[in-house]
C-alpha positions in Angstrom: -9.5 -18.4 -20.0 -8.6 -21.7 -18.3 -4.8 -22.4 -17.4 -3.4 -26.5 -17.2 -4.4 -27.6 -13.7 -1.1 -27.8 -11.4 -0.2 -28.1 -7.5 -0.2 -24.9 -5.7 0.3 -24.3 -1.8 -0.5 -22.0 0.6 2.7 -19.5 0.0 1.8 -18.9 -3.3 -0.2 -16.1 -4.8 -1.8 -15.6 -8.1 -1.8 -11.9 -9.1 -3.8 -10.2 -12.0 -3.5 -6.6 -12.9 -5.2 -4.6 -15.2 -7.8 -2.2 -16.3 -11.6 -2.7 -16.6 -13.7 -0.3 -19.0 -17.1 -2.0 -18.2 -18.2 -5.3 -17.7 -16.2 -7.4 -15.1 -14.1 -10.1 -14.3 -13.6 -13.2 -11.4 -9.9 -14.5 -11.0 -9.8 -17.4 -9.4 -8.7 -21.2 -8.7 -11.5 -24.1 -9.1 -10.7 -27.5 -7.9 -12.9 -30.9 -7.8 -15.7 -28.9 -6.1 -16.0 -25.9 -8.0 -14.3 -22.1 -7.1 -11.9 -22.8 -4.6 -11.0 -19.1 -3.8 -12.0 -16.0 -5.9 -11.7 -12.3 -6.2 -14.3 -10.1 -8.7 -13.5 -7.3 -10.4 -16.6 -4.6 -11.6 -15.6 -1.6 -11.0 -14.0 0.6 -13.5 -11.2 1.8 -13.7 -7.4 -0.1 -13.2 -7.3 -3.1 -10.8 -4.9 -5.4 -9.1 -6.6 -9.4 -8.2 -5.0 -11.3 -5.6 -5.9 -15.1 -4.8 -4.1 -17.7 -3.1 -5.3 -21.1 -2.6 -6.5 -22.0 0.5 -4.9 -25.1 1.1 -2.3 -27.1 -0.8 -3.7 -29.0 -3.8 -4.1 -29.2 -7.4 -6.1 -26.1 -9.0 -6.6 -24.7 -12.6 -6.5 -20.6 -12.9 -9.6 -19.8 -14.1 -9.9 -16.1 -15.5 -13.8 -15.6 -16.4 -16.6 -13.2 -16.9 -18.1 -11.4 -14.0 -20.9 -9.5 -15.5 -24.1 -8.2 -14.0 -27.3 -8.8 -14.9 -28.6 -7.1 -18.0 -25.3 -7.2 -19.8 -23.4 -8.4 -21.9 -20.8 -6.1 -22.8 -17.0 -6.9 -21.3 -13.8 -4.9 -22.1 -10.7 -5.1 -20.4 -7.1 -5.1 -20.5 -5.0 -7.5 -19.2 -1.5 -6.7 -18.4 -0.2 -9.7 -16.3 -0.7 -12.2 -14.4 2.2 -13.1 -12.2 2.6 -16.4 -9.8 4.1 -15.0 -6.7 5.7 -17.7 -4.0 6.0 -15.5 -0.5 8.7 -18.6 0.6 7.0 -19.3 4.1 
């Protein structure tokens, strides 16, 4: 899953939570060069992602497989994903 790419700064965090059966998962933001800060998920069981960009600029939240090698079996439930601004 791909959000719209927007303008995100330093303050603000992007916040996943879930739970993972099997498989995994990388949360992340991707600008002009590719993953610009990330966080994989692959263990089992229920998980909270945190990633924050890190520097100002425009980003698209990329939510994406994570699997390793061998498989290709994902299941996981997604219950939020939350844009948190800390205000500094």
């Amino acid at each position: 899953a791909a959000w719209r790419p927007r303008a995100f700064d330093a303050a603000t965090m992007i916040i996943a939570d879930g739970t993972l059966e099997r498989g995994g998962l990388t949360l992340g933001l991707v600008g002009d060069s590719g993953w610009a800060a990330k966080v994989d998920v692959d263990q089992p069981g229920e998980f909270r992602a945190v990633v924050r960009a890190p520097h100002p600029g425009i980003y698209q939240l990329v939510l994406a497989n994570h699997l390793r090698a061998g498989s290709l079996r994902n299941r996981l439930s997604l219950m939020r994903v939350l844009t948190v601004s800390n205000g500094s």
